[in-house]
C-alpha positions in Angstrom: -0.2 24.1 -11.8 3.3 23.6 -9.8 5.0 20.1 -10.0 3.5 19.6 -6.0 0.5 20.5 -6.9 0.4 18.0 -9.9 2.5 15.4 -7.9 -0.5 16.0 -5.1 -3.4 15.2 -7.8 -1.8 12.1 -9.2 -0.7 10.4 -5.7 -5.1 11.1 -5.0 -5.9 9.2 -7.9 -3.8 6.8 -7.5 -4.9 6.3 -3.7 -8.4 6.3 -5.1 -7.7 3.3 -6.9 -6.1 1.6 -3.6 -8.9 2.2 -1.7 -11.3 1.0 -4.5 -8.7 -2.3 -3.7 -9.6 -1.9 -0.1 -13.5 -2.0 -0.7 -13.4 -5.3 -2.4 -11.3 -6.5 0.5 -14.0 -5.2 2.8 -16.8 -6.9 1.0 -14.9 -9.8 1.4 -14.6 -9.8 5.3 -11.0 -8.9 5.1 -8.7 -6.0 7.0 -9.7 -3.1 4.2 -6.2 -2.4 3.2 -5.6 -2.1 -0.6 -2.4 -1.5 -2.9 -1.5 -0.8 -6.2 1.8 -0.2 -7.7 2.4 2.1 -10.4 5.4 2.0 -12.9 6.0 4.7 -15.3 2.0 6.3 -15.1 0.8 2.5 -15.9 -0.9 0.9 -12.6 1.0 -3.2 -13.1 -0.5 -4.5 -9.9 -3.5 -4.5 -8.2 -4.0 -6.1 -5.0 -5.7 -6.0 -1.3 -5.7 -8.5 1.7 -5.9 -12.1 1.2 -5.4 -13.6 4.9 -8.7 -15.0 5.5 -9.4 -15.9 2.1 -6.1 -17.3 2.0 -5.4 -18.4 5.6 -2.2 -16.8 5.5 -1.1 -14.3 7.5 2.2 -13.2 5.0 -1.0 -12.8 2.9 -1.1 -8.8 3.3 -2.0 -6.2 0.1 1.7 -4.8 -0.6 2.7 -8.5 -0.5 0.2 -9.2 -3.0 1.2 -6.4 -5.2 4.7 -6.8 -5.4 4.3 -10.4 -6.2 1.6 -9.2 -9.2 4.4 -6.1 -10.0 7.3 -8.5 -10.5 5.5 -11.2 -12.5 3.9 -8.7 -14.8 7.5 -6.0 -15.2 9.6 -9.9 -15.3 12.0 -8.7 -12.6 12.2 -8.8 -8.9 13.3 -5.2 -8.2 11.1 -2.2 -8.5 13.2 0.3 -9.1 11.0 2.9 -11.0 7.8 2.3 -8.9 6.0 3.9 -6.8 3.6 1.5 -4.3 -0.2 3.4 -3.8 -0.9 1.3 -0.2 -4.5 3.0 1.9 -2.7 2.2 5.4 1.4 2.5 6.5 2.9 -0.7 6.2 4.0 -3.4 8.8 7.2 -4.5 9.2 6.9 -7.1 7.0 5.7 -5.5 4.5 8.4 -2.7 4.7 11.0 -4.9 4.5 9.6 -6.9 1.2 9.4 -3.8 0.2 12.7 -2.6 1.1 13.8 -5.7 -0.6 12.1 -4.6 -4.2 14.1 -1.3 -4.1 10.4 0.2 -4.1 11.5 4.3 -5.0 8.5 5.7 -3.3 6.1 4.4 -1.1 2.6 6.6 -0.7 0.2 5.1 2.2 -2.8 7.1 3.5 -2.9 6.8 7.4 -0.7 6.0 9.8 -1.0 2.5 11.5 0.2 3.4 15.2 -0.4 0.0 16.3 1.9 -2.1 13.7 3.0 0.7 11.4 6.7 0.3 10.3 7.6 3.9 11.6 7.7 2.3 14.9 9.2 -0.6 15.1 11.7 -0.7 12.1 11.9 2.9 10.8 15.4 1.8 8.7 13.3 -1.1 7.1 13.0 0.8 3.4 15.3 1.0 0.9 18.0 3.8 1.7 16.8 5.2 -1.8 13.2 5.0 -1.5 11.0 8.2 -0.2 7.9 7.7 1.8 5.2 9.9 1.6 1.8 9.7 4.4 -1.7 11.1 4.6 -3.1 10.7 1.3 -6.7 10.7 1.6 -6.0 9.8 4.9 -9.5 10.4 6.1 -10.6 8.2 3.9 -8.5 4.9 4.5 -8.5 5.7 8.2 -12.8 5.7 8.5 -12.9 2.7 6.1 -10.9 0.9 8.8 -12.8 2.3 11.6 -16.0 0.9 9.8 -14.6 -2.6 9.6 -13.2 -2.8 13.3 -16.6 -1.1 14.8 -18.3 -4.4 13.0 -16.1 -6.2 14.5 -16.8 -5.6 18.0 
């Protein structure tokens, strides 16, 4: 197996574990987005939207996770981590996440509404690599399914 190929089979079980973070969010009546941040092969934070359940709008999953990842690593900079998020995050979120030093960000569809690629494509660490469509089918029907309720 070539490094891609094994780099490819890690970043799918690792989305698989975000979107198992975006189920619970869906069973909650919450914008199925779910994160997980992985240091060092070891998953340190677990998380998926809270902004209903939390009436706050800052309450998104990356947000959550890097909050979880910097309590449980003791530090606020996430150098040798790798955030596991099931849609492309906001602005906000990109620049929280800029701000943790984040190395590499894997998301699994695009948001073309509020995705960060569009509005503030700089918002990441210079450092930090971005890699999209993991499982992307996946995270984009899960949203599908929660907006068609919706309407």
């Amino acid at each position: 197996m070539t490094k891609t190929e094994e780099q490819q089979k890690k970043d799918e079980f690792y989305m698989r574990r975000a979107l198992d973070e975006a189920r619970m969010a869906l069973d909650a009546g919450e914008v199925p987005i779910g994160a997980i941040i992985v240091c060092k092969d070891r998953i340190v934070s677990r998380a998926h939207n809270l902004t209903e359940t939390l009436t706050d709008v800052t309450a998104h999953a990356e947000m959550q996770a890097i909050t979880a990842a910097a309590n449980a690593l003791g530090g606020k900079y996430l150098t040798d981590s790798t955030l596991y998020v099931t849609v492309e995050p906001c602005v906000m979120c990109a620049g929280a996440i800029g701000w943790a030093q984040i190395k590499r960000i894997v998301y699994g569809c695009e948001d073309d509404k509020r995705g960060y690629h569009r509005y503030a494509p700089l918002a990441m660490h210079p450092r930090s690599t971005t890699t999209g469509g993991i499982l992307e089918e996946e995270c984009r029907q899960l949203m599908q399914e929660f907006f068609k309720k919706l309407r």
